[in-house]
N, CA, C and O of each residue as an XYZ file, in Angstrom:
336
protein
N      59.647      9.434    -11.259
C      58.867      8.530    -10.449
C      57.678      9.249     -9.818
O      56.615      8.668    -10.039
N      57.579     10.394     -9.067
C      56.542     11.417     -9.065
C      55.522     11.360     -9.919
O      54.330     11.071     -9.813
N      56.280     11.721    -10.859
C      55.151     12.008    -12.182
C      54.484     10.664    -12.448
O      53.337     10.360    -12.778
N      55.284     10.153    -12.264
C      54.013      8.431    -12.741
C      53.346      8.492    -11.282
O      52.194      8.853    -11.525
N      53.452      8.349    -10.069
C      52.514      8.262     -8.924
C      51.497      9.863     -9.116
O      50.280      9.838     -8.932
N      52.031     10.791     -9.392
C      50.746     11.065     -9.538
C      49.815     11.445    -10.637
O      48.781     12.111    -10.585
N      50.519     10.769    -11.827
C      49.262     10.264    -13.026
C      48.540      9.463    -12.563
O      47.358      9.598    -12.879
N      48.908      8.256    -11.599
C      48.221      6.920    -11.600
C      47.273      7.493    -10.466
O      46.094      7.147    -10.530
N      47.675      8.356     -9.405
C      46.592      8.860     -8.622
C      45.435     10.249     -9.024
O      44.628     10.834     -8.301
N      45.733     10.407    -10.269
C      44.796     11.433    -11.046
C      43.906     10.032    -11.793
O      42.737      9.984    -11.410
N      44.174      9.296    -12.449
C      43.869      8.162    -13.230
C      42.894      7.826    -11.965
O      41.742      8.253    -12.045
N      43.199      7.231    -11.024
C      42.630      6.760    -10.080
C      40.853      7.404     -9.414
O      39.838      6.807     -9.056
N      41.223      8.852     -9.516
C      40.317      9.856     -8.862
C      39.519      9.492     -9.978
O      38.361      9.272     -9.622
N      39.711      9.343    -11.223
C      38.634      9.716    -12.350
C      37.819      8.787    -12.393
O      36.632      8.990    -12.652
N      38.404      7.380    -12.100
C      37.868      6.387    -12.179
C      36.536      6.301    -11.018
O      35.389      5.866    -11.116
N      37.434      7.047     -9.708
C      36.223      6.988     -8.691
C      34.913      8.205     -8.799
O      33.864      8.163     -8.156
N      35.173      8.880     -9.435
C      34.153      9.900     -9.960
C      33.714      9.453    -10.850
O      32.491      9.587    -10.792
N      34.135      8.769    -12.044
C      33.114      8.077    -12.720
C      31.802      7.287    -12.231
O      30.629      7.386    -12.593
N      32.684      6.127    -10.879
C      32.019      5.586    -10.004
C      30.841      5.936     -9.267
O      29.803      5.362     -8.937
N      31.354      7.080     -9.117
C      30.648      8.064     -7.753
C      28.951      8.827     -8.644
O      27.774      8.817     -8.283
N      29.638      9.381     -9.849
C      28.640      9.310    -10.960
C      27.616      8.314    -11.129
O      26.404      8.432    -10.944
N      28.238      7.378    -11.486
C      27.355      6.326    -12.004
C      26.429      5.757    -10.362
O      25.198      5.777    -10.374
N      27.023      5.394     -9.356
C      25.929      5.000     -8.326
C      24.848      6.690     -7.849
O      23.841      6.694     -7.142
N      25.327      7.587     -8.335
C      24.435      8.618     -7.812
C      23.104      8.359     -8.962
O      21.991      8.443     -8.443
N      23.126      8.141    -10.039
C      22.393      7.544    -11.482
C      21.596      6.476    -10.535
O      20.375      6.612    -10.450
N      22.107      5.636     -9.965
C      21.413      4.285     -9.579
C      20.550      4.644     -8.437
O      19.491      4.018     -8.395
N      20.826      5.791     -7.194
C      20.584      6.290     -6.421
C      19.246      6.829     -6.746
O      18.215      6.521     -6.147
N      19.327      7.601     -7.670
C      18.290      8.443     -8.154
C      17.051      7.367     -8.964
O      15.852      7.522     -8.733
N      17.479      6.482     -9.750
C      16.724      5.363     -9.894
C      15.913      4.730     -9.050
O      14.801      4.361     -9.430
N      16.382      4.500     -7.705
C      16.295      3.694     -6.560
C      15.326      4.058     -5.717
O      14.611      3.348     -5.010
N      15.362      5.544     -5.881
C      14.097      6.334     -5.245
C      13.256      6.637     -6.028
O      12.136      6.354     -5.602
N      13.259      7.368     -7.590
C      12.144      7.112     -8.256
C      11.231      5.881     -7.933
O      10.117      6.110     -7.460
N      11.752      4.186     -8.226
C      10.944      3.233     -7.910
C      10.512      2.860     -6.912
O       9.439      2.268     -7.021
N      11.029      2.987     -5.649
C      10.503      3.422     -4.511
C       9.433      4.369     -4.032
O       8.498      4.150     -3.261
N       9.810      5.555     -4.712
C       8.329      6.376     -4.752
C       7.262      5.925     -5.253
O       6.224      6.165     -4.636
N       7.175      5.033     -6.687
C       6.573      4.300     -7.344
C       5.779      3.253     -6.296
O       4.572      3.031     -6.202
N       6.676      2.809     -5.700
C       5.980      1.539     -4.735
C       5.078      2.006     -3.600
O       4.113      1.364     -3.185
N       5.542      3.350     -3.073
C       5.031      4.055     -2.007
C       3.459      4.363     -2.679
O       2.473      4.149     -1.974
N       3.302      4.880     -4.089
C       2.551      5.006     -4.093
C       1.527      4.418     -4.731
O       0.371      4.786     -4.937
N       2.144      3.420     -5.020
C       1.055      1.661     -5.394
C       0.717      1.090     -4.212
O      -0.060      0.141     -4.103
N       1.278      1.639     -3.323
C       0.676      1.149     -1.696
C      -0.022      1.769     -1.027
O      -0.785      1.197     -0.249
N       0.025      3.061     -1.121
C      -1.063      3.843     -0.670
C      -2.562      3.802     -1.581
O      -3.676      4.104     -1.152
N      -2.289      3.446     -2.626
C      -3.406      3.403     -3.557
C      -3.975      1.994     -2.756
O      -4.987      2.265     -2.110
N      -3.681      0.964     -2.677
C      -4.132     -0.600     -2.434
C      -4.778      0.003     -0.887
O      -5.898     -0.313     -0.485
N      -3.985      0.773     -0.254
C      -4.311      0.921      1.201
C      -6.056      1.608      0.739
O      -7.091      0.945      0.800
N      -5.974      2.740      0.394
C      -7.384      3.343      0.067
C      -8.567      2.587     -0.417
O      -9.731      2.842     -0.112
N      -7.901      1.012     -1.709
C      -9.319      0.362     -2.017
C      -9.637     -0.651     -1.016
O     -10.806     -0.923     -0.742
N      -8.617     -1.232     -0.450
C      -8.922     -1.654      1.201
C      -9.881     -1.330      1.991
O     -10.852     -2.002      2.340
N      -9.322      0.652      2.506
C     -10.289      0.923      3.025
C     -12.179      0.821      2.458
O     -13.146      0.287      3.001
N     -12.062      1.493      1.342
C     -13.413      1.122      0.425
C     -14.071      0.188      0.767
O     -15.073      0.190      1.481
N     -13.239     -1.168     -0.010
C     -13.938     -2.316      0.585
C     -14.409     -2.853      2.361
O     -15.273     -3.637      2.753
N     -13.363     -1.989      3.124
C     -14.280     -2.457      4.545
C     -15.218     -1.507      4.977
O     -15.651     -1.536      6.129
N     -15.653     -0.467      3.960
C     -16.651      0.280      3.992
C     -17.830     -0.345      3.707
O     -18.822     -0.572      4.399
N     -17.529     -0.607      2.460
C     -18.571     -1.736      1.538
C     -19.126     -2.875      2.647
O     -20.323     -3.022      2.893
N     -18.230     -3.520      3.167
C     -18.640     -4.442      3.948
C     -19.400     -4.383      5.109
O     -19.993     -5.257      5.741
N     -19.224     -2.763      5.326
C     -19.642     -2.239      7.102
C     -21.400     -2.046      6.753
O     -22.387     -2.233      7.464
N     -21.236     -1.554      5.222
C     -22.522     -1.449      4.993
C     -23.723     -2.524      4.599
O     -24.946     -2.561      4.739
N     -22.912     -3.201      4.147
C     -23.580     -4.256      3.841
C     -23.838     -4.725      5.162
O     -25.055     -4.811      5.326
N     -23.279     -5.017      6.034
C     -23.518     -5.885      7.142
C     -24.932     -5.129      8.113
O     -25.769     -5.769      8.751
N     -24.864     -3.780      7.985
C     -26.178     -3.086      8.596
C     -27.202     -3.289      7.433
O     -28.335     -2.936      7.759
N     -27.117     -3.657      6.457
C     -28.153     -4.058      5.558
C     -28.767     -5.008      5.643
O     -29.997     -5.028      5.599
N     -27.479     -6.746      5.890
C     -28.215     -7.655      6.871
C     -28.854     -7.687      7.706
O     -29.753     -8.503      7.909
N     -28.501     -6.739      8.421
C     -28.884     -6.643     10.386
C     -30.275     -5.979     10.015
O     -31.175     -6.610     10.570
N     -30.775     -4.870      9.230
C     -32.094     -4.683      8.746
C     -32.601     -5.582      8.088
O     -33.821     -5.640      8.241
N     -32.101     -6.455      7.283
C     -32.856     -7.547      6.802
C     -33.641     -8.764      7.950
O     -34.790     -9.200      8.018
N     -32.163     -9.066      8.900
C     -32.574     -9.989      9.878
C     -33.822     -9.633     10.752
O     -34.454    -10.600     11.176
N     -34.226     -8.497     11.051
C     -34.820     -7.659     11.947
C     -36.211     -7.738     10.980
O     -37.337     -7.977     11.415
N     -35.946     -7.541      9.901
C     -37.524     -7.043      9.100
C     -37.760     -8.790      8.952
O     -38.974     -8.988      8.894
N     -36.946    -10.158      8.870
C     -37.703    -10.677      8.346
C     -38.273    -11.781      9.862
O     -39.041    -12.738      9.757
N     -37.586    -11.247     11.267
C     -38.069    -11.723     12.303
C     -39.520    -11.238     12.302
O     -40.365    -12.083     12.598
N     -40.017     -9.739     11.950
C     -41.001     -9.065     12.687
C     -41.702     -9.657     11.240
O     -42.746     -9.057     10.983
N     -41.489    -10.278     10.656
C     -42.736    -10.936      9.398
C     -42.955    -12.502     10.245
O     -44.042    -13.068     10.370
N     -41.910    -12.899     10.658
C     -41.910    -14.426     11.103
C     -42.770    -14.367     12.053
O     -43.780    -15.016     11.781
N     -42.801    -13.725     13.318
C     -43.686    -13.525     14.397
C     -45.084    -12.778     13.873
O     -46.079    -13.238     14.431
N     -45.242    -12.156     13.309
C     -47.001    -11.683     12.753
C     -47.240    -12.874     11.969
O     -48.401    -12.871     11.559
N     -46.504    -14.015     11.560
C     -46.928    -15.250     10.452
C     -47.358    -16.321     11.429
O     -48.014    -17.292     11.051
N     -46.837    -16.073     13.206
C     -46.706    -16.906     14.438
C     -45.992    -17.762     13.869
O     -46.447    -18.905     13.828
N     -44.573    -17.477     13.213
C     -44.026    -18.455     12.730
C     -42.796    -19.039     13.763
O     -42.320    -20.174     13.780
N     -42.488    -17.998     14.521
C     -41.530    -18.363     15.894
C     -42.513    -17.442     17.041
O     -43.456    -16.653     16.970
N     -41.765    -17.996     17.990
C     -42.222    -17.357     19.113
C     -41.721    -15.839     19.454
O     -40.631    -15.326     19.203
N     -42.782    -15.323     20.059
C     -42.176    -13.460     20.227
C     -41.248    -13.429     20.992
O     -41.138    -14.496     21.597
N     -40.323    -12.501     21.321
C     -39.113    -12.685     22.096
C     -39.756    -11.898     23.535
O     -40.345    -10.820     23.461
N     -39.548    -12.583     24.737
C     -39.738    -11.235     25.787
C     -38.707    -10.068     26.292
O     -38.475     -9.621     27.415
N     -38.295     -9.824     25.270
C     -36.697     -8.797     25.625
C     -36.999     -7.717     26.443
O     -36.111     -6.935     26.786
């Protein structure tokens, strides 16, 4: 009777080391694609930044546009001069 309890608890261990095996496999999976994601997100984060670069510049490009095409409007006396 021994001997069968502890086949079935050797039987048992193998099964959980198989187990233990196989989720360390999934483990290691789990963080590869995770790293993967970490760094498809840091990439999106960087063209983000880009683009509100793009935009910062553009917008002082307006603000020189608005400015150059006031000081044409007023030499045309097309509005009134500002007294600022």
């Amino acid at each position: 009777m021994a001997e069968a309890t502890n086949d079935f608890i050797v039987e048992m261990l193998r099964k959980i080391q198989t187990d233990l095996s196989d989720v360390k496999v999934d483990v290691r999976e789990v963080k590869t694609r995770i790293g993967s994601l970490e760094t498809q997100f840091a990439h999106q984060q960087t063209q983000i930044a880009h683009v509100q670069v793009q935009l910062a510049e553009l917008s002082v490009r307006m603000d020189r546009r608005d400015e150059k095409m006031d000081r044409i409007m007023r030499r045309l006396d097309l509005i009134e001069p500002s007294h600022s």
